[in-house]
C-alpha positions as semicolon CSV with decimal commas, in nm:
position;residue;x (nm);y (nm);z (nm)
1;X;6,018;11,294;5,189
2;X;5,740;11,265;4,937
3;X;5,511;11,061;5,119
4;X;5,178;11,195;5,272
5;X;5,266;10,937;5,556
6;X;5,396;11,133;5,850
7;X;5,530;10,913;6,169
8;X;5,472;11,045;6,512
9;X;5,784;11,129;6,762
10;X;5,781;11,210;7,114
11;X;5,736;11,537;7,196
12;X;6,015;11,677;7,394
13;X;5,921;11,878;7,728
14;X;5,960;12,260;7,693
15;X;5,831;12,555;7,872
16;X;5,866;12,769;7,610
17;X;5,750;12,564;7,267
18;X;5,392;12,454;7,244
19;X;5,369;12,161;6,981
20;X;5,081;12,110;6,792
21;X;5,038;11,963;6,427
22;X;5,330;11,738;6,264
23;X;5,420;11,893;5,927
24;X;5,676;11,643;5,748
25;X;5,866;11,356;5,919
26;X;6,213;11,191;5,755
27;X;6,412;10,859;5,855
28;X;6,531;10,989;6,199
29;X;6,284;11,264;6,347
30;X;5,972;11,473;6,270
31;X;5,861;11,780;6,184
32;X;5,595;11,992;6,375
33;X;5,479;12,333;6,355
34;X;5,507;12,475;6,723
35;X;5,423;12,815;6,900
36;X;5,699;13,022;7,046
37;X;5,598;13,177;7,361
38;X;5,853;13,384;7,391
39;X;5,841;13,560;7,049
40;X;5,450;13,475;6,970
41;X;5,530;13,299;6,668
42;X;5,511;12,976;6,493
43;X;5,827;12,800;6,417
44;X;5,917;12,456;6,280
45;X;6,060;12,192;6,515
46;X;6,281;11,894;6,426
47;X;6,217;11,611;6,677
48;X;6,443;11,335;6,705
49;X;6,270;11,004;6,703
50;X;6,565;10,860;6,921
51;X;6,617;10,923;7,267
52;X;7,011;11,041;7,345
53;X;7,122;10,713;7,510
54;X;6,978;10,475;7,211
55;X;7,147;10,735;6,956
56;X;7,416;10,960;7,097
57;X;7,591;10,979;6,729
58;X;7,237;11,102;6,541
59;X;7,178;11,355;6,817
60;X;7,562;11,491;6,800
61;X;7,442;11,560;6,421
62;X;7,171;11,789;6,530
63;X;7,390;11,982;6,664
64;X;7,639;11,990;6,378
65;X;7,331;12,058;6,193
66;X;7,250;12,371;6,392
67;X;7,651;12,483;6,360
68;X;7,645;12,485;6,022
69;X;7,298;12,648;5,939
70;X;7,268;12,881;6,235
71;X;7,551;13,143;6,048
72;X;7,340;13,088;5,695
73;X;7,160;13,439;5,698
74;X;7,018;13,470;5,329
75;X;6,680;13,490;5,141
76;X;6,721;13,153;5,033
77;X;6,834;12,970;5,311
78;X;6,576;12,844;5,631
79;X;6,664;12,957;5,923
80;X;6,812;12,783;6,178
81;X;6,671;12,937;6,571
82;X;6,766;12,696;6,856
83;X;6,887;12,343;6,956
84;X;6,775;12,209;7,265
85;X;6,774;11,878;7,495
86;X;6,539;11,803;7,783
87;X;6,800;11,549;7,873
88;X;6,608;11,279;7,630
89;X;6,513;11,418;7,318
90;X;6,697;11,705;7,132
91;X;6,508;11,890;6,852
92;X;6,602;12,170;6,661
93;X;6,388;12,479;6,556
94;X;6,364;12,688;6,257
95;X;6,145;12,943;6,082
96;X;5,859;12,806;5,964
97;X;5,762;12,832;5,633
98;X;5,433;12,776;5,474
99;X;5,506;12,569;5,163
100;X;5,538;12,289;5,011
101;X;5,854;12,081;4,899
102;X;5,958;12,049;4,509
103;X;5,970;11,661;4,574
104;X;5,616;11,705;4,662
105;X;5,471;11,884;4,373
106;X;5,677;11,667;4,104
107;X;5,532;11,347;4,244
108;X;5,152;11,514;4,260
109;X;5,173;11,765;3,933
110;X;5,412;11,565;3,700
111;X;5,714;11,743;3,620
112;X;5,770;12,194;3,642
113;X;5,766;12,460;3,339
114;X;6,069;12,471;3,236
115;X;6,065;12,885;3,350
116;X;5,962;12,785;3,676
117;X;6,208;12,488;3,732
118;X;6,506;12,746;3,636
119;X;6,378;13,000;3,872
120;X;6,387;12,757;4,179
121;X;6,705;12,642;4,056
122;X;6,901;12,971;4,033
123;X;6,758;13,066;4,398
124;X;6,949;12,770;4,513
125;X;7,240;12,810;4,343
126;X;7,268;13,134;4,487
127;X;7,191;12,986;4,877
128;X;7,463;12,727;4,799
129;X;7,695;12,972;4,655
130;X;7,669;13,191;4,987
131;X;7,697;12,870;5,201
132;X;8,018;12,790;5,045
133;X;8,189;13,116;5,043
134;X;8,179;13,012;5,384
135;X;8,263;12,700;5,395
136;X;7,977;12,483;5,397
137;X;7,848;12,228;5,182
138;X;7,482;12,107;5,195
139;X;7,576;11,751;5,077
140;X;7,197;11,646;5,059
141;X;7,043;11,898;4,792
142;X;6,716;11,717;4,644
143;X;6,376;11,817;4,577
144;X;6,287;11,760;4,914
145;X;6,482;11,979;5,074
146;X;6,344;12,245;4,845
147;X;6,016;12,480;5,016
148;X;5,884;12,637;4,736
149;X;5,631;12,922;4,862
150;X;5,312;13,039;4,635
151;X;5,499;13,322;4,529
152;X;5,756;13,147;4,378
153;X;6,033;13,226;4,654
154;X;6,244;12,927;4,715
155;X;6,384;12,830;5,047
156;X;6,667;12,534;5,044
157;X;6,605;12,342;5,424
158;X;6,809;12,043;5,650
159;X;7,169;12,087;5,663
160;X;7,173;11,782;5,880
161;X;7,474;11,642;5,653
162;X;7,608;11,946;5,551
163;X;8,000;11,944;5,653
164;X;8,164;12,284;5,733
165;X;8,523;12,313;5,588
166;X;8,576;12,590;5,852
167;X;8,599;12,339;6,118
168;X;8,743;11,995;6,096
169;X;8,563;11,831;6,383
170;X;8,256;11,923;6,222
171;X;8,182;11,579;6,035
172;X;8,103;11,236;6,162
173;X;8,110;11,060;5,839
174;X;8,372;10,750;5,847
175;X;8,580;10,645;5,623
176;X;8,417;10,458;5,321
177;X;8,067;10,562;5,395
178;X;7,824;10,757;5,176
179;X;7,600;11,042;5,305
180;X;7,329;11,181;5,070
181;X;6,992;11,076;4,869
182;X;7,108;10,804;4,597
183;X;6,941;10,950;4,284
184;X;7,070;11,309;4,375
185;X;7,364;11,264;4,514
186;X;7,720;11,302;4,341
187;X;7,937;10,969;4,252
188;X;8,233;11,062;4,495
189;X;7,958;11,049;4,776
190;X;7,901;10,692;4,769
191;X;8,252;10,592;4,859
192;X;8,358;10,857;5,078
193;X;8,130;11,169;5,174
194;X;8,378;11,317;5,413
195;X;8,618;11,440;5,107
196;X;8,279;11,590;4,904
197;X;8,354;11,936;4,831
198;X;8,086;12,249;4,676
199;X;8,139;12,015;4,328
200;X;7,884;11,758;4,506
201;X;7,607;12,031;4,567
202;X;7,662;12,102;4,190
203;X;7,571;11,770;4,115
204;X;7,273;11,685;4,337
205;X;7,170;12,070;4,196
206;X;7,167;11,931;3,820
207;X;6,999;11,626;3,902
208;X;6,689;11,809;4,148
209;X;6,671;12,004;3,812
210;X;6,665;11,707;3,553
211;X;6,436;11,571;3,804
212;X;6,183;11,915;3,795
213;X;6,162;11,936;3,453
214;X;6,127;11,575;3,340
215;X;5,953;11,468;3,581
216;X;6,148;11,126;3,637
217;X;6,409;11,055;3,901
218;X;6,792;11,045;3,754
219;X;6,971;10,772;3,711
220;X;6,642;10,517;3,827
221;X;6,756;10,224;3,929
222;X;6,642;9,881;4,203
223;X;6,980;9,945;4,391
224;X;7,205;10,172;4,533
225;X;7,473;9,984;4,326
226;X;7,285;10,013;3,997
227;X;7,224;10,351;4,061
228;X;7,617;10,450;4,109
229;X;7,685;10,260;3,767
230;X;7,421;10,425;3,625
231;X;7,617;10,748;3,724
232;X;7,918;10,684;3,677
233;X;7,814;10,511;3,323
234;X;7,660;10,855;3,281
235;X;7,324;10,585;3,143
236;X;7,048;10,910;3,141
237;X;6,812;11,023;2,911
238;X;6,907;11,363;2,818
239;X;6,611;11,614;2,972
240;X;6,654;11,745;2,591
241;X;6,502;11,393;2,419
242;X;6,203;11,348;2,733
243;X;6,099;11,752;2,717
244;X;6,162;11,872;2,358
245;X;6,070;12,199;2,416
246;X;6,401;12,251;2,644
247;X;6,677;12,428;2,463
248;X;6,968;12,304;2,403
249;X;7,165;12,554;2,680
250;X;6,954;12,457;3,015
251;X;7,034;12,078;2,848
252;X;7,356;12,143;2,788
253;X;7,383;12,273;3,166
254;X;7,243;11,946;3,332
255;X;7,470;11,715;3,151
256;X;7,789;11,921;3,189
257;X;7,678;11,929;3,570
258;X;7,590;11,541;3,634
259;X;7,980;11,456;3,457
260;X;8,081;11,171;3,693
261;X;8,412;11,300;3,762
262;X;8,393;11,623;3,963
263;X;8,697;11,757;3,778
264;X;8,469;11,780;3,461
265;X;8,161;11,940;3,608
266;X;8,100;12,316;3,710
267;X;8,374;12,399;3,942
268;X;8,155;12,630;4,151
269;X;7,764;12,666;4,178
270;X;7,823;13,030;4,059
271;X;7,956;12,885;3,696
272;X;7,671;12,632;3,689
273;X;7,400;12,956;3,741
274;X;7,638;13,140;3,471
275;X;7,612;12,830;3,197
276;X;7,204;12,742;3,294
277;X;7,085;13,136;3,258
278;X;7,372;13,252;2,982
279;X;7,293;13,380;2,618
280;X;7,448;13,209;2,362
281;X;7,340;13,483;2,103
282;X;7,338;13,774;2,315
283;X;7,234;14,003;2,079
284;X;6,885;13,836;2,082
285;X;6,870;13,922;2,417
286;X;6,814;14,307;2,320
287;X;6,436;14,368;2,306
288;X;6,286;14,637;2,141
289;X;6,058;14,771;2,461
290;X;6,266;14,914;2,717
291;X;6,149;14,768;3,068
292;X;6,194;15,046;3,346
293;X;6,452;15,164;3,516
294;X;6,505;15,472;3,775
295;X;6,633;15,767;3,581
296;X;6,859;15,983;3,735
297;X;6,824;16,261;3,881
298;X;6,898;16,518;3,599
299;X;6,975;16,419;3,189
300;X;7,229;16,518;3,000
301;X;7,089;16,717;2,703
302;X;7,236;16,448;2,451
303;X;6,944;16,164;2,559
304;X;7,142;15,945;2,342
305;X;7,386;15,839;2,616
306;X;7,108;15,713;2,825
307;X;6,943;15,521;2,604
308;X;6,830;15,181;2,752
309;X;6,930;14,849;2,663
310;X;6,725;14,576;2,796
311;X;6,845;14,249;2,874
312;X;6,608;13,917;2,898
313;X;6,664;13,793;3,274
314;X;6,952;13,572;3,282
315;X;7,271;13,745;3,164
316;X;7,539;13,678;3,369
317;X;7,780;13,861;3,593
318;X;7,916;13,894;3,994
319;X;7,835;14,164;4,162
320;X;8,063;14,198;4,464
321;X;7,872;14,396;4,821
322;X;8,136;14,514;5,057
323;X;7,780;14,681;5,286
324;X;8,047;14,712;5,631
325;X;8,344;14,839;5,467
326;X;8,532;14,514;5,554
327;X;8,664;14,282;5,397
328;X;8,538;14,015;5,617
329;X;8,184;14,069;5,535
330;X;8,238;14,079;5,132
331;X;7,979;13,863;4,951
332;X;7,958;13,759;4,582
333;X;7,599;13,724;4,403
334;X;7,526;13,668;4,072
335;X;7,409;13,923;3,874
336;X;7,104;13,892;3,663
337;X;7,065;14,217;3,466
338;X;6,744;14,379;3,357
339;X;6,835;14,695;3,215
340;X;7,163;14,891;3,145
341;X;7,231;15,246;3,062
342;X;7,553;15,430;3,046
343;X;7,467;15,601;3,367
344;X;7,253;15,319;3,548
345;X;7,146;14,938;3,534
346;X;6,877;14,739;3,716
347;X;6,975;14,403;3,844
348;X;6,765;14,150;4,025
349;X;6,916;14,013;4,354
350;X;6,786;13,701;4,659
351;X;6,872;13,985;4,861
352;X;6,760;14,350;4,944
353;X;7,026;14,634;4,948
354;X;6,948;14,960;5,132
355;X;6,950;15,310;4,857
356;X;7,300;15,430;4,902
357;X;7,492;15,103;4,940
358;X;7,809;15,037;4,694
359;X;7,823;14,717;4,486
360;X;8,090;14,640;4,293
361;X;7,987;14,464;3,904
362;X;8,299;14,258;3,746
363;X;8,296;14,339;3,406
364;X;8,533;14,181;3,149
365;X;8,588;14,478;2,870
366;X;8,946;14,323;2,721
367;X;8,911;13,909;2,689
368;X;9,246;13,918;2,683
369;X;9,322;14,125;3,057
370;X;9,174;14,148;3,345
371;X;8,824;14,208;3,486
372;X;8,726;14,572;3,547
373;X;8,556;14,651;3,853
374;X;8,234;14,966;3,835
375;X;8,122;15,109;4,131
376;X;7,713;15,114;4,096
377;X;7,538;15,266;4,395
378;X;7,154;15,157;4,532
379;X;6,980;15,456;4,433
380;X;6,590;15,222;4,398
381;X;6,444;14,932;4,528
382;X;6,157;14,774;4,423
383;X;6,048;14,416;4,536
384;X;6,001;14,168;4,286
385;X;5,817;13,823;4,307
386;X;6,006;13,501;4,445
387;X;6,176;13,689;4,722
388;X;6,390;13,902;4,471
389;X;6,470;14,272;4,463
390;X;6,527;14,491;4,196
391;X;6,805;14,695;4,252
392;X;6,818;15,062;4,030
393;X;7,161;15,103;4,079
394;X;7,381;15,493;3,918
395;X;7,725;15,393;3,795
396;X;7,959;15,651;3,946
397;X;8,051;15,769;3,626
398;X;7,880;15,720;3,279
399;X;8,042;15,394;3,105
400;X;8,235;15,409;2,805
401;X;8,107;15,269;2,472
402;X;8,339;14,955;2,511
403;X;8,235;14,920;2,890
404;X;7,878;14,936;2,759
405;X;7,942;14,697;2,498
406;X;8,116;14,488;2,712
407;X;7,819;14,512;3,010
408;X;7,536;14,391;2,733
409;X;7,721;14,116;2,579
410;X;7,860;13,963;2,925
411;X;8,168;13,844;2,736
């Protein structure tokens, strides 16, 4: 919702929320920024602009709403508090945050540095990664569902037609309806959004970043009809030929994303982060100033094996945290790497891991066999801007040359 217009709702009665200023408003509620009594803090409220008996069906998708966001625990991701009903109005609370949407600050600035664009980007891709490693999709990823604080941290908001593939009651899409934002959303959406799977999110991803650094909305059109064969025409300007500055990978990475047919696009939001922030040269990458990272504790007395490589911010790997020792709490992350040593690397991560925690970096030595797995252990953490950590992390034994090769190149 881009417009400065916000439209009233009627408050719902609480004891413990005291409303005060509306915030944002949407098609079916509105946004205010409340006081908790109970905790003495501000949240965010979602008020529905319906009472229950005139819409039984939107307020049953609060609730779904709250389902599938209240389990969503990462840097990325608003959180979801509380759904409640006087026996009228339901509303739903979250943490408030401060900050404006993306939407807003294309239509006010013009269109995002490039830098900046890919920074909010990969933060998302990461919260949509985690949210479908557990079987939720978003289904309505645009600009405005983007916060984007002054630091640069950026917060992906309203799940309210997200569908969790966890549970199948959780959806109350029909048949032959379409669920989503028409400029963002994916092709498959507009005929049925019940069978949209993590490939839609992909999709609505590319086109909120097309939309960020170009400034225009994708696929433009005066209907909803024109606008699906605009899509699935594939008729868009490539960002490359409106911002000529943009090179030809993050280009590359938009149009392989907004492929009408879902089979052809990114399988996964983790490959689309891997083809926007990969090196096509790597050996660029390798600058000749060493950016810090922790030493150990004691160096060998040949320094040569810890010599540093740096890496520009973007290579590519999965780093796999096991932090409970079970298997039901493993996540994946990308990796974005810093610095790498044979005894130690520094990676950036949406999330912060305690010194002494185990992750777990992928590495693919041998194209031709299987991925090796390196233990790295949290021995440094040291916040970084946009809600991202860096992690110095000691490998539990010093790599190998190959390994090493291997690690820098990302093959």
């Amino acid at each position: 919702m881009t417009s400065t217009t916000v439209r009233p709702a009627r408050l719902p009665s609480s004891d413990r929320y005291e409303f005060r200023d509306p915030i944002g408003s949407g098609g079916a509620g509105t946004v205010y920024r409340a006081f908790d009594r109970r905790t003495d803090q501000l949240v965010a409220v979602k008020v529905l602009r319906f009472k229950l008996s005139e819409n039984p069906a939107l307020h049953h998708r609060l609730a779904l709403e709250f389902k599938a966001a209240r389990g969503l625990e990462h840097p990325n991701i608003v959180r979801a508090l509380a759904v409640e009903n006087d026996g009228e109005i339901s509303y739903l609370v979250y943490e408030l945050i401060e900050a404006g949407n993306l939407g807003e600050r294309i239509e006010r600035h013009g269109r995002v540095a490039v830098d900046v664009a890919i920074r909010i980007t990969t933060q998302i891709a990461q919260a949509l990664h985690y949210a479908h490693e557990r079987q939720v999709v978003h289904r309505d990823v645009k600009p405005d569902n983007i916060l984007v604080m002054a630091d640069g941290k950026a917060k992906l908001t309203d799940f309210g037609l997200a569908k969790d593939h966890s549970d199948p009651a959780h959806d109350l899409t029909r048949p032959a309806s379409g669920l989503g934002t028409p400029h963002f959303m994916a092709p498959e959406q507009f005929s049925s959004a019940k069978t949209a799977d993590a490939r839609c999110d992909v999709y609505s991803l590319a086109a909120t970043l097309y939309n960020a650094v170009t400034g225009r909305v994708p696929f433009d059109a005066k209907s909803h009809l024109a606008i699906l064969t605009n899509k699935e025409l594939k008729r868009l300007p490539p960002a490359r030929s409106l911002v000529p500055g943009l090179s030809e990978r993050v280009d590359a990475a938009i149009l392989s994303a907004l492929d009408p047919n879902p089979e052809r696009r990114p399988a996964s939001c983790l490959e689309f982060f891997k083809i926007l922030t990969g090196r096509r040269r790597p050996k660029e990458d390798v600058v000749t100033t060493p950016a810090p990272l922790p030493a150990p504790a004691a160096l060998p007395a040949d320094r040569r094996a810890d010599a540093r490589y740096p890496l520009a911010v973007g290579s590519f790997g999965v780093v796999n945290t096991d932090v409970h020792a079970g298997s039901d709490s493993q996540e994946t992350w990308p990796l974005v790497v810093q610095n790498v040593s044979a005894r130690g690397v520094g990676v950036l991560l949406a999330r912060r891991f305690e010194p002494g925690t185990e992750l777990f970096v992928e590495l693919l030595v041998d194209p031709s066999g299987p991925p090796q797995h390196l233990t790295v252990r949290v021995v440094r953490v040291q916040s970084e801007t946009a809600g991202h950590w860096v992690h110095g992390c000691e490998f539990d034994s010093p790599l190998s040359e190959k390994q090493l090769k291997a690690l820098l190149k990302f093959t």
